[in-house]
C-alpha positions as CSV (number, residue, x, y, z in Angstrom):
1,X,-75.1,-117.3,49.6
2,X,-77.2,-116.1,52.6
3,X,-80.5,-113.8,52.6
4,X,-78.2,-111.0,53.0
5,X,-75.5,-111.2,50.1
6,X,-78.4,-111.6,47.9
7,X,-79.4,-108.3,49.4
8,X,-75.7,-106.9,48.8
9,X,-75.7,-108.7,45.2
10,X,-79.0,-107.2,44.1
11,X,-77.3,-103.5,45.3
12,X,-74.4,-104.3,43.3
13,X,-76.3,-104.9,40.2
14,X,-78.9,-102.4,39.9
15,X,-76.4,-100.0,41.0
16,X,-78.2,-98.7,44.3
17,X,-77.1,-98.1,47.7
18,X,-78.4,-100.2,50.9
19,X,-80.3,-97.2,51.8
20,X,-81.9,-97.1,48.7
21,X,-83.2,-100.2,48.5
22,X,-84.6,-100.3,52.6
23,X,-86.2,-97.1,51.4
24,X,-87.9,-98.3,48.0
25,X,-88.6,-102.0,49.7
26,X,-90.8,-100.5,52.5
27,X,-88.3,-101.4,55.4
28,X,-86.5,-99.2,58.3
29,X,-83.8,-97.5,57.4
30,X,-80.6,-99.3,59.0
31,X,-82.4,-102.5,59.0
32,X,-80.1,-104.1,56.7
33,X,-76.8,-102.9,58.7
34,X,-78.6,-104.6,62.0
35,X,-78.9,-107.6,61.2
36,X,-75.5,-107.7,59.6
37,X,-73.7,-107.0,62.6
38,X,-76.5,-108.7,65.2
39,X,-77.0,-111.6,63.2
40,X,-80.9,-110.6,63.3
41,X,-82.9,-111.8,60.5
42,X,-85.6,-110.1,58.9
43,X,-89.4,-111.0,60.2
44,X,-92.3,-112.8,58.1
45,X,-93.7,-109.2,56.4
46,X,-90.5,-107.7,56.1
47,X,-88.8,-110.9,54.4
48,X,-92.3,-110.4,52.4
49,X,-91.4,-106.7,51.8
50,X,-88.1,-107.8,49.9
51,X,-88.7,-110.5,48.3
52,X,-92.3,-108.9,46.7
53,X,-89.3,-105.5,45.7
54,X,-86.5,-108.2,44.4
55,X,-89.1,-109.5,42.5
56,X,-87.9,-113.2,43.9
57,X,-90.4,-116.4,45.0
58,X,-91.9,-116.7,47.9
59,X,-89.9,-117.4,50.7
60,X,-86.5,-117.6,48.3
61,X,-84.9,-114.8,50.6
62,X,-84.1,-117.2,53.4
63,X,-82.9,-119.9,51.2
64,X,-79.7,-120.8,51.6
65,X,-78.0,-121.2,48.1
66,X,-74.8,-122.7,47.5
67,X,-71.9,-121.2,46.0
68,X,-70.8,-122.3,42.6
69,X,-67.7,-123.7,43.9
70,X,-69.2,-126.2,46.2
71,X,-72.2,-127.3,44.1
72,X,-70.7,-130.3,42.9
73,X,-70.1,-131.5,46.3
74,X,-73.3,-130.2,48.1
75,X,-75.5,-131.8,45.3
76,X,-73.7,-135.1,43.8
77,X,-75.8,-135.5,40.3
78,X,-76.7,-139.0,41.9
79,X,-77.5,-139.2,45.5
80,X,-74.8,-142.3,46.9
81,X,-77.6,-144.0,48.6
82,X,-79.5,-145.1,45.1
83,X,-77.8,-146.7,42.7
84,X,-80.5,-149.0,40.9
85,X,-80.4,-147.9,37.4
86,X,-84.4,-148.1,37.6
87,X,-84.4,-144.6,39.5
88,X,-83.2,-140.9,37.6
89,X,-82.7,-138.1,39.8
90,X,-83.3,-134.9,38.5
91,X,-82.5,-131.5,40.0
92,X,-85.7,-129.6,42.1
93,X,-84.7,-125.6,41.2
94,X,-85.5,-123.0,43.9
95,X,-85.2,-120.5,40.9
96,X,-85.9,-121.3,37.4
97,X,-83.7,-119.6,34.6
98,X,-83.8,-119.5,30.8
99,X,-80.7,-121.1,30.7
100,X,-79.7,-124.8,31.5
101,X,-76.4,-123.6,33.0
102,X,-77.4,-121.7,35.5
103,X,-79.3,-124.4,36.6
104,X,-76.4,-125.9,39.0
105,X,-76.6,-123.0,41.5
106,X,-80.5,-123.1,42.0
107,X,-80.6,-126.3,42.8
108,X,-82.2,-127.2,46.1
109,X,-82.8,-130.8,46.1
110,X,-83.1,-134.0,44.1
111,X,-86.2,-136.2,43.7
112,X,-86.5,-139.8,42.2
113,X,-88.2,-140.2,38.6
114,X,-88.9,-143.6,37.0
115,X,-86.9,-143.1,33.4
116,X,-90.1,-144.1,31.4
117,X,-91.4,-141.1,32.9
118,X,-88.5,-139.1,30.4
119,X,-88.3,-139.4,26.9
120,X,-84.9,-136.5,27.9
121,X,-83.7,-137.2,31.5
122,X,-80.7,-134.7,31.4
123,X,-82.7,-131.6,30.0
124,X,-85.4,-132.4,32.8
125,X,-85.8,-130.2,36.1
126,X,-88.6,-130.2,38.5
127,X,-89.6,-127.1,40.3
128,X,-92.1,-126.3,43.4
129,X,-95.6,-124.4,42.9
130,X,-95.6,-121.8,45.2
131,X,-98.8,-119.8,44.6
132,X,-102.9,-121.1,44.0
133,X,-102.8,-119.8,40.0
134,X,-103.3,-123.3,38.3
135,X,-106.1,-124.6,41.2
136,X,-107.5,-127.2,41.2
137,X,-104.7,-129.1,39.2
138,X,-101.8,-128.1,40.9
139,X,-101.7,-127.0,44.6
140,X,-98.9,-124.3,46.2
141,X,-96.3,-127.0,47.2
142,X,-97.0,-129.5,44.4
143,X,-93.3,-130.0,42.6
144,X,-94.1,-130.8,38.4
145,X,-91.5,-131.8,36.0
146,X,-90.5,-129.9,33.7
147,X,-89.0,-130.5,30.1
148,X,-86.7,-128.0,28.5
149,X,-88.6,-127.0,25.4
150,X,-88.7,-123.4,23.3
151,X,-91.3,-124.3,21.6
152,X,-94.3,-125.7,23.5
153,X,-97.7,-126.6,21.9
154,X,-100.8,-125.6,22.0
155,X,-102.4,-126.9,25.0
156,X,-99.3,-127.6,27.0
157,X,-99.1,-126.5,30.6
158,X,-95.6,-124.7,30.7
159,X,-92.8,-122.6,32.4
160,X,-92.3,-119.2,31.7
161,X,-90.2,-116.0,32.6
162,X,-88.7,-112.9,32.4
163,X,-85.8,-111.5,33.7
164,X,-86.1,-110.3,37.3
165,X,-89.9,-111.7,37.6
166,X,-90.3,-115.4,39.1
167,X,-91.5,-117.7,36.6
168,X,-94.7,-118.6,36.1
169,X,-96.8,-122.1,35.1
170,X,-99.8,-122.1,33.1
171,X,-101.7,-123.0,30.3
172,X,-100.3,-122.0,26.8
173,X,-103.0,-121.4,24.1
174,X,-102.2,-120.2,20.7
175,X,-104.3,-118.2,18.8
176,X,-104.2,-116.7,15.4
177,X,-103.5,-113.1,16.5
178,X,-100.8,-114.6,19.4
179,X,-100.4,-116.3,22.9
180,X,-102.6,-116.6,25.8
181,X,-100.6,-117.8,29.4
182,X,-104.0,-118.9,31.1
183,X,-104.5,-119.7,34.8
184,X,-106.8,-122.5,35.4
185,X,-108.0,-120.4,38.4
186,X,-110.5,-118.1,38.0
187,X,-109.3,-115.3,40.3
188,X,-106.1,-114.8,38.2
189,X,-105.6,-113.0,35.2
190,X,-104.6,-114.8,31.7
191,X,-101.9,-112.7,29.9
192,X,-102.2,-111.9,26.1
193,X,-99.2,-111.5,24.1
194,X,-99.7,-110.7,19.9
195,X,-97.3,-112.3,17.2
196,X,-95.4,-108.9,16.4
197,X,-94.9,-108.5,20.2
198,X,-93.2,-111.5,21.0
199,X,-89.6,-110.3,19.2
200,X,-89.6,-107.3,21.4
201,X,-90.6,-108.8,24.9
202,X,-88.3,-110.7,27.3
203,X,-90.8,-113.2,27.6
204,X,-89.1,-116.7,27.8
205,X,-90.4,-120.9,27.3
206,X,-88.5,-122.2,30.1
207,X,-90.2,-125.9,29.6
208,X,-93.1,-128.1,29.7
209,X,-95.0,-129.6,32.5
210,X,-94.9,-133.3,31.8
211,X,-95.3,-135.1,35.1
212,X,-96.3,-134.5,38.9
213,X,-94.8,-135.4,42.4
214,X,-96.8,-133.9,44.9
215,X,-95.7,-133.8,48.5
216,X,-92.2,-134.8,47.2
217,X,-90.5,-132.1,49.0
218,X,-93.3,-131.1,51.1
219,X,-96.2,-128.1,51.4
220,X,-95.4,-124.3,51.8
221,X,-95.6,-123.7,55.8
222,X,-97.7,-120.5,54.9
């Protein structure tokens, strides 16, 4: 799946035309028909433009994502050149879901993890930072590992999301009255959420941060 049938997809599920979304996203109208039959590709603030509308990561646009069908083959759940039984891969997610299973068709790479490091090895993902909201700990290109877990504690550093929205890491801090996702820096907001709102909101525990590889996959070229 290329930068444009995400595009088309996106049409297709919000039920708006291509003219539509070039006109709500900020872009020239045609745009999207140009590069389709030029083989353009968007620039750096346009690709900006969309992604910031889609509501998608940073620099996911361009990322090439493999369809279902192949996955198995494009991503073997071991990589052939490791075999020591000392070494776990687990799966580096360009987009993180709610869901385990839909897991397999965000996958962008494997890293290597020493098993001690997992109490849970399959329900383990790691994922890239991509933005400066939990400096100084982590840095934009820093990949963490994440634990599948509904039900974080107090305290714990986890993965969070909503539907259409990117997901987010921080600090989780539980209060009588509710929830607090807290950046650890200070020129982002911390987000409140009370008991009785929590049933109504599409707010989701994705996981818990529960180890670090920085520079596994290398730094954002922003």
């Amino acid at each position: 799946m290329d930068f444009l049938d995400k595009i088309y997809a996106f049409c297709t599920e919000h039920n708006i035309s291509v003219t539509r979304f070039e006109r709500e996203a900020g872009i020239a109208k045609g745009l999207i028909s140009k590069w389709k039959s030029q083989g353009f590709k968007p620039s750096y603030n346009t690709q900006k433009k969309i992604e910031a509308y889609m509501g998608i990561p940073s620099e996911n646009l361009m990322r090439k994502i493999p369809d279902a069908a192949s996955a198995d083959s494009a991503y073997p759940a071991q990589p052939d050149m490791v075999r020591d039984a000392s070494v776990r891969y687990i799966p580096v997610l360009w987009d993180v879901a709610g869901s385990a299973s839909s897991d397999k068709e965000n996958i962008a790479s494997y890293i290597p993890v020493f098993p001690d490091m997992l109490s849970d090895p399959d329900n383990c993902f790691a994922m890239k930072i991509t933005d400066s909201s939990m400096l100084p700990e982590l840095d934009p290109g820093d990949v963490v590992i994440v634990q599948r877990c509904e039900q974080p504690d107090h305290g714990d550093i986890v993965v969070a999301c909503s539907p259409g929205k990117p997901a987010v890491c921080r600090k989780l801090v539980r209060e009588e009255e509710g929830i607090v996702l807290q950046p650890f820096n200070r020129h982002f907001d911390s987000v409140s959420y009370r008991h009785e709102e929590m049933d109504m909101l599409p707010l989701m525990f994705v996981g818990r941060v529960i180890g670090m590889h920085r520079d596994i996959i290398g730094k954002s070229d922003e």
